[in-house]
N, C-alpha and C positions, 0 to 999 in steps of 0.2 A: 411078429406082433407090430402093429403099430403104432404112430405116438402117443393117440388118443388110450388106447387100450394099457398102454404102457405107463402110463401117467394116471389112469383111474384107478390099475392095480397098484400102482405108489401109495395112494391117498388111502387105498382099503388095506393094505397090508400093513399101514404103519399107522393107521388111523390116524392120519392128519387131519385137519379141516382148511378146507378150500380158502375161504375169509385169512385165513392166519397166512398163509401162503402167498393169498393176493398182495395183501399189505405189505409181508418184507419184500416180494418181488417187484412192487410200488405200482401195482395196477391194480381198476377194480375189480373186483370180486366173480362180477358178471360175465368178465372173459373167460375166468375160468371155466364158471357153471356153463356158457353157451358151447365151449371147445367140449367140454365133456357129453355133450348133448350133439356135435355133429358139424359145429360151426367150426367154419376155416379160422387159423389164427396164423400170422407172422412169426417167420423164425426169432427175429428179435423178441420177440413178446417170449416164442417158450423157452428160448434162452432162460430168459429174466426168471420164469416158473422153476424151471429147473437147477440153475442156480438157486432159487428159494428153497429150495428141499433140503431136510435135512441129512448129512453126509451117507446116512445106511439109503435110505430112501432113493437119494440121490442115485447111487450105486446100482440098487435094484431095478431102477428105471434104465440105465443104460444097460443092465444086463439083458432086461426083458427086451430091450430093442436086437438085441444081436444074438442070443440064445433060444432054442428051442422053451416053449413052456413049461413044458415039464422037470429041467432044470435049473431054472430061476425058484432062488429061497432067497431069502430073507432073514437067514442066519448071516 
């Protein structure tokens, strides 16, 4: 999976909102919404994202990056 993919199933599995995430990761909103739609972003920037997640969320995204799909929960 990749980061985009991995990061979109963060935001749906824990039902975040994008907006709440930009703000504590101190960017606007709009990087978000354009990265999830296809646009390249800076590893700093999804640092910053990532670190804004909260701890389960956070978790599940690194899992989705290095596990199979099928495996990745959110317990």
């Amino acid at each position: 999976m990749n980061t985009r993919e991995a990061l979109e199933q963060s935001i749906q599995v824990f039902d975040l909102k994008a907006s709440e995430i930009a703000e504590k990761a101190g960017i606007q909103p709009e990087i978000i919404s354009r990265f999830r739609h296809g646009k390249g972003i800076n590893v700093d920037t999804l640092d910053k994202i990532v670190q804004a997640l909260p701890p389960k969320a956070k978790a599940y995204f690194c899992s989705a990056l290095i596990l199979p799909n099928e495996t990745v929960s959110a317990a």
